[in-house]
TORKOL-4160 file (C-alpha; in steps of 0.2 Angstrom, whole numbers, padded with zeros to 4 digits, m for minus):
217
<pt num="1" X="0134" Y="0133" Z="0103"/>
<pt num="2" X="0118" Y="0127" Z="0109"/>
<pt num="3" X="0115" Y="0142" Z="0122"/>
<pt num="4" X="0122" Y="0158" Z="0128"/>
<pt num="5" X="0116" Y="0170" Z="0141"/>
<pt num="6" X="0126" Y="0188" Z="0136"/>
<pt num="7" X="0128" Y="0201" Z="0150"/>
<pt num="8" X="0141" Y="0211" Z="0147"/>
<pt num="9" X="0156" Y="0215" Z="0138"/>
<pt num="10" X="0174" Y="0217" Z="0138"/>
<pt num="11" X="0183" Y="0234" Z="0139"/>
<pt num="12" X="0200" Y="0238" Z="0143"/>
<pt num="13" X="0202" Y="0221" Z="0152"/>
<pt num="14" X="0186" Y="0227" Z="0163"/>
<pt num="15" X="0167" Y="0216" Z="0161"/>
<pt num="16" X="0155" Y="0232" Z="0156"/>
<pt num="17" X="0137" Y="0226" Z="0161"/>
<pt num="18" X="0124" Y="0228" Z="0145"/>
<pt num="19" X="0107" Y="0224" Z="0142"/>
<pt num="20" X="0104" Y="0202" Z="0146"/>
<pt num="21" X="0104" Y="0194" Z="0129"/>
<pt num="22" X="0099" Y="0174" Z="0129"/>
<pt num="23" X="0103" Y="0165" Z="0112"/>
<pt num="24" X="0098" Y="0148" Z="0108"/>
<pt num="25" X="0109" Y="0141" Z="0093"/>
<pt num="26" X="0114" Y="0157" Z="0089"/>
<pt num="27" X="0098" Y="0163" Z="0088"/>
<pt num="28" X="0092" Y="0178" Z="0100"/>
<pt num="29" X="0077" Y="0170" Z="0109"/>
<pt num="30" X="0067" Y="0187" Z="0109"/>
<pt num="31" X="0067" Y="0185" Z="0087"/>
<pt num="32" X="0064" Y="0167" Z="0094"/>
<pt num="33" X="0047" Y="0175" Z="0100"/>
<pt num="34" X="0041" Y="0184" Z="0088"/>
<pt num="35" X="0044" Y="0173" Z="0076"/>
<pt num="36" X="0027" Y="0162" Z="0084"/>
<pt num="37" X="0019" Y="0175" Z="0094"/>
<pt num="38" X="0017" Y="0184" Z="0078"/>
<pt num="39" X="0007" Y="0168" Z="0071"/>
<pt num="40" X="m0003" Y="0167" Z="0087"/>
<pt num="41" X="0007" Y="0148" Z="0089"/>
<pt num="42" X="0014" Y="0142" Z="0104"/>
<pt num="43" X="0032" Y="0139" Z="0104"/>
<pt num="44" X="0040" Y="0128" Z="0117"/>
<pt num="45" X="0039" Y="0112" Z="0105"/>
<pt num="46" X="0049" Y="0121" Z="0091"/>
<pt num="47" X="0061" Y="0130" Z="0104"/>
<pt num="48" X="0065" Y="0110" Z="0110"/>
<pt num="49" X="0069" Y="0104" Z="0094"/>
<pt num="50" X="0080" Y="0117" Z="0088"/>
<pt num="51" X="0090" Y="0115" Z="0105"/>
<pt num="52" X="0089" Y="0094" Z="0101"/>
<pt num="53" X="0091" Y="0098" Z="0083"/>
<pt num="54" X="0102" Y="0114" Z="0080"/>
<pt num="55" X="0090" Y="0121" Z="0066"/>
<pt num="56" X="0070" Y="0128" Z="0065"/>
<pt num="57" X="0060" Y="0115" Z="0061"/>
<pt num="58" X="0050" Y="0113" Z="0045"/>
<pt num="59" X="0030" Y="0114" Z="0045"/>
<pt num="60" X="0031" Y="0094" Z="0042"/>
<pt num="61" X="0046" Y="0092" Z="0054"/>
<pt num="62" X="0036" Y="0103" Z="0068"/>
<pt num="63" X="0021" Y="0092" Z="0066"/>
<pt num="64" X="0033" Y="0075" Z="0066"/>
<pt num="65" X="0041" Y="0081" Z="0081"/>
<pt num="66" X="0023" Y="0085" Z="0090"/>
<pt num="67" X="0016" Y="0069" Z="0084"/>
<pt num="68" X="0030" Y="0058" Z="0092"/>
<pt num="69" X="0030" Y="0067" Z="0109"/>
<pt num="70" X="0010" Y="0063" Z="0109"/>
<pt num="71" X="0015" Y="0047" Z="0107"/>
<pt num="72" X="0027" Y="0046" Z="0121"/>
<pt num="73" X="0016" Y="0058" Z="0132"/>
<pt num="74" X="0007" Y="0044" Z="0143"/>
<pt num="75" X="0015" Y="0037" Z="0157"/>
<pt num="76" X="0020" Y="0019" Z="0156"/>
<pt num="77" X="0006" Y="0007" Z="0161"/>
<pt num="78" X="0002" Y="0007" Z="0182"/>
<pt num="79" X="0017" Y="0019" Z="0182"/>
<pt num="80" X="0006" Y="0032" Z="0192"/>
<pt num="81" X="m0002" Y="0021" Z="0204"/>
<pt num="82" X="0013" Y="0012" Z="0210"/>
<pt num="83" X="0027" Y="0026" Z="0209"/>
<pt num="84" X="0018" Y="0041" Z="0211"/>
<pt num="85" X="0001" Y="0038" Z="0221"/>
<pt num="86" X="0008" Y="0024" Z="0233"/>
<pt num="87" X="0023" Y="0035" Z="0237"/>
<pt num="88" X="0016" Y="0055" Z="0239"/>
<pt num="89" X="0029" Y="0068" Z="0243"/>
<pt num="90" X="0027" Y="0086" Z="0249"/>
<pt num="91" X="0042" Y="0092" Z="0239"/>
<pt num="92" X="0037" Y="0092" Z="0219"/>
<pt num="93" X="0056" Y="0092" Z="0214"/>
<pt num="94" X="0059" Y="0076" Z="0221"/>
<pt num="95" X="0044" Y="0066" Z="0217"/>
<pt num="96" X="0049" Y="0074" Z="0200"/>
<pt num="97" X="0068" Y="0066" Z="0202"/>
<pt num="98" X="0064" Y="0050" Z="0209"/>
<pt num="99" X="0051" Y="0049" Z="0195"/>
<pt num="100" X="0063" Y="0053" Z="0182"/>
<pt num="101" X="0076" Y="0039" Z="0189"/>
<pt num="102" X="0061" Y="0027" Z="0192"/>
<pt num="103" X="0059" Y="0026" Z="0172"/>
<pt num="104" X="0073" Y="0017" Z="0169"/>
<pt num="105" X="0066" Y="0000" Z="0176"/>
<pt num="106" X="0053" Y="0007" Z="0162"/>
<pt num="107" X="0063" Y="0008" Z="0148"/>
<pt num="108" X="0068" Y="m0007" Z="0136"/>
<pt num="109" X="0083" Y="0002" Z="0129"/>
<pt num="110" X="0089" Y="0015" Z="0146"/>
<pt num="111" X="0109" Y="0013" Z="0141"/>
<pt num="112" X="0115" Y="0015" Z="0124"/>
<pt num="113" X="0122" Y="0030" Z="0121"/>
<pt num="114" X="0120" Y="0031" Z="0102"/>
<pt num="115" X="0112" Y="0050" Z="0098"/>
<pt num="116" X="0095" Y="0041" Z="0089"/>
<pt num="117" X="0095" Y="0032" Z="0107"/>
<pt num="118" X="0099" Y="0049" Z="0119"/>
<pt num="119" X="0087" Y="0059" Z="0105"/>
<pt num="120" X="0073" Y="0047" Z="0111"/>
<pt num="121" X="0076" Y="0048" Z="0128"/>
<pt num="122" X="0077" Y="0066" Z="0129"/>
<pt num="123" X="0060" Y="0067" Z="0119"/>
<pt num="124" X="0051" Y="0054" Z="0131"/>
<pt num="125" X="0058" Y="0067" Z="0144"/>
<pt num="126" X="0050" Y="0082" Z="0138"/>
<pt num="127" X="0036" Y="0073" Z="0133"/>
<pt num="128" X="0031" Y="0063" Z="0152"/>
<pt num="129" X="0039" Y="0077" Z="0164"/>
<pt num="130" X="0022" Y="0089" Z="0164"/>
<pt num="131" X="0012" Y="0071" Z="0165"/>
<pt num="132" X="0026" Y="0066" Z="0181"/>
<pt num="133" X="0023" Y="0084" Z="0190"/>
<pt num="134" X="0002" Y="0085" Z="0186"/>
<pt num="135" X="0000" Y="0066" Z="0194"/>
<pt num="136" X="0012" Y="0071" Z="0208"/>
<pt num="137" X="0006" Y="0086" Z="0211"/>
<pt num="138" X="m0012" Y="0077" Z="0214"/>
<pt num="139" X="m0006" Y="0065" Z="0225"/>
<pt num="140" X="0000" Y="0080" Z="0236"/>
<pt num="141" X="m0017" Y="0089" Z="0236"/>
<pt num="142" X="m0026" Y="0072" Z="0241"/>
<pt num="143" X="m0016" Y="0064" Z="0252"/>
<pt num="144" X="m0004" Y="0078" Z="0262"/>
<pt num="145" X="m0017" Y="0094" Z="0259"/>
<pt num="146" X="m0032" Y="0082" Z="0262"/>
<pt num="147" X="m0041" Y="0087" Z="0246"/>
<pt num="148" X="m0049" Y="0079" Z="0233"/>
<pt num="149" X="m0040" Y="0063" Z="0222"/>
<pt num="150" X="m0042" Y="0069" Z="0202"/>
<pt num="151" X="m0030" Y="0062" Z="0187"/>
<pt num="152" X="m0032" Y="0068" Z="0170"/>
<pt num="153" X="m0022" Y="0060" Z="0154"/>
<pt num="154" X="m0014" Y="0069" Z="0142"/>
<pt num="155" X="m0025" Y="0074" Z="0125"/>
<pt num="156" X="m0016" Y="0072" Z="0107"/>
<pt num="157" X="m0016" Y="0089" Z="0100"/>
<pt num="158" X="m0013" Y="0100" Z="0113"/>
<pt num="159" X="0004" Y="0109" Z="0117"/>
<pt num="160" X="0015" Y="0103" Z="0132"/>
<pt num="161" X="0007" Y="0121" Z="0140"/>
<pt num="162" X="m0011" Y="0116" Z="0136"/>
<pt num="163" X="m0009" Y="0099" Z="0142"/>
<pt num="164" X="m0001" Y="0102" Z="0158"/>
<pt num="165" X="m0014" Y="0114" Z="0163"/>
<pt num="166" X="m0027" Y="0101" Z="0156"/>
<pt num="167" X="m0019" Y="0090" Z="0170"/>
<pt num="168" X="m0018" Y="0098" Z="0182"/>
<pt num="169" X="m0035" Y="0106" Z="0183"/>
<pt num="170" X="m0049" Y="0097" Z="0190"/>
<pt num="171" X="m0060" Y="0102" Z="0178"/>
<pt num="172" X="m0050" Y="0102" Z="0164"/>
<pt num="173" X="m0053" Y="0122" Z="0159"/>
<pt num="174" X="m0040" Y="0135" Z="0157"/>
<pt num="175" X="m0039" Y="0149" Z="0146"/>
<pt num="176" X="m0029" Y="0152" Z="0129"/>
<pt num="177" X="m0019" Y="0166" Z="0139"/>
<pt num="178" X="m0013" Y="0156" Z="0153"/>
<pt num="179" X="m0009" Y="0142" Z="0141"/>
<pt num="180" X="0002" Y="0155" Z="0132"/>
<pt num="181" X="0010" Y="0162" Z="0146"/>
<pt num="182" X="0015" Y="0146" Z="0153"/>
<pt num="183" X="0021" Y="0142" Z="0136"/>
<pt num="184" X="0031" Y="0158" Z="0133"/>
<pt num="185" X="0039" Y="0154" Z="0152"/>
<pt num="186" X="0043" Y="0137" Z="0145"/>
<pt num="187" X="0054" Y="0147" Z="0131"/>
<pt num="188" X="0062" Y="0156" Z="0142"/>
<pt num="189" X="0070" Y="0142" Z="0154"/>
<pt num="190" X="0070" Y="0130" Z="0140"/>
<pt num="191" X="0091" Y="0130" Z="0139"/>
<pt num="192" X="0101" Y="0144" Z="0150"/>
<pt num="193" X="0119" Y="0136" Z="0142"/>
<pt num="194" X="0132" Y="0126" Z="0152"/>
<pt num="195" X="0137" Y="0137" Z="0164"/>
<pt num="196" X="0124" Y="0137" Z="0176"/>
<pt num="197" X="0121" Y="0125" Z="0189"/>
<pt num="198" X="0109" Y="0111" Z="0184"/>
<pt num="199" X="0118" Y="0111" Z="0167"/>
<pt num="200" X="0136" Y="0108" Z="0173"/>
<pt num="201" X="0132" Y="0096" Z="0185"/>
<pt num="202" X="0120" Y="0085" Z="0172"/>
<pt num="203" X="0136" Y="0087" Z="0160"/>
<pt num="204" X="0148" Y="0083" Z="0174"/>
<pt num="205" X="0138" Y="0066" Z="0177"/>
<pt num="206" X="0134" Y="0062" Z="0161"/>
<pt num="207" X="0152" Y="0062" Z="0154"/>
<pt num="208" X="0156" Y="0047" Z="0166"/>
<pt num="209" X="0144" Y="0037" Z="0156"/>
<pt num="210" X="0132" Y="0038" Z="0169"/>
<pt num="211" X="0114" Y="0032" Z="0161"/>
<pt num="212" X="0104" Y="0045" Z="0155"/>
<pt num="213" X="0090" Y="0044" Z="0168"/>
<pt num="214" X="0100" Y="0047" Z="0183"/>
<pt num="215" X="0112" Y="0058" Z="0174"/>
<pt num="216" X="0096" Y="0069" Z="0174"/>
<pt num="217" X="0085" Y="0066" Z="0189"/>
């Protein structure tokens, strides 16, 4: 219901192969595409809230959503000094997951599981992860590569794409095609259904009630 990945189909009792189709709520993500390539816009912000959602947003309900996860973009206070900068790690997946699980001692509210509750942690999420992977990805350079120490925040108004590469760049540049590639690879991983991997096993945990933070680091 929320995503498919279609690669064959069934004859004679037999799986025939066919051309890969990946659909996000029914909808096939390649008209997904178009839809916003067409108009020149970037995409993953809308792609994330019809998975969260289960519809397109509105003009006014794209720009809410945007709004709200510039709101929650910026790290919690000292968050990069004391969890990313004092503790560097040459694996960017597990800064990442120890990040993740680190923001619950953040978090007023990290354990009622209402949907307004989960929606909000799910947003924060999308919202800090490019922010978490940026800082910890500049702690690597400077302290296990042996470059130079550069932190950038985030800027309202850009995309998740453009802001990560904001971030992560020391001098801030990038180009409107990189932006959009990045965005478009976004799309594309955004939700691959419940039967691979990382999807089953964050379900598996999470139907034991297990808080949201650890259920996804």
């Amino acid at each position: 219901q929320i995503g498919n990945v279609y690669g064959y189909y069934m004859q004679n009792g037999e799986r025939v192969p066919t051309p890969g189709r990946l659909v996000y709520r029914g909808i096939n993500v390649e008209d997904l595409i178009r839809g916003f390539t067409s108009e020149g816009r970037f995409g993953y912000e809308e792609t994330a809230f019809l998975l969260l959602m289960g519809h397109l947003p509105t003009r006014e309900e794209l720009n809410g959503f945007n709004q709200v996860l510039d709101e929650m973009r910026p790290l919690p206070p000292m968050f990069t000094e004391d969890q990313i900068l004092r503790a560097p790690s040459s694996n960017l997946m597990n800064k990442l997951a120890r990040s993740v699980l680190t923001l619950y001692s953040y978090d007023p509210d990290p354990e009622t599981m209402t949907l307004e509750n989960e929606l909000r942690l799910a947003m924060s999420l999308i919202a800090r992860t490019p922010m978490i992977v940026a800082h910890g990805y500049a702690a690597k350079r400077c302290y296990i590569d042996g470059g130079s120490l550069y932190l950038h925040r985030a800027q309202d108004g850009l995309s998740l794409a453009e802001n990560f590469l904001y971030s992560v760049r020391k001098d801030n540049h990038f180009t409107d095609s990189e932006a959009k590639l990045l965005d478009l690879c976004l799309v594309l991983h955004a939700e691959h259904g419940g039967g691979n991997n990382s999807a089953f096993t964050c379900r598996v945990i999470s139907s034991s009630h297990t808080d949201f933070y650890s259920a996804i680091s």
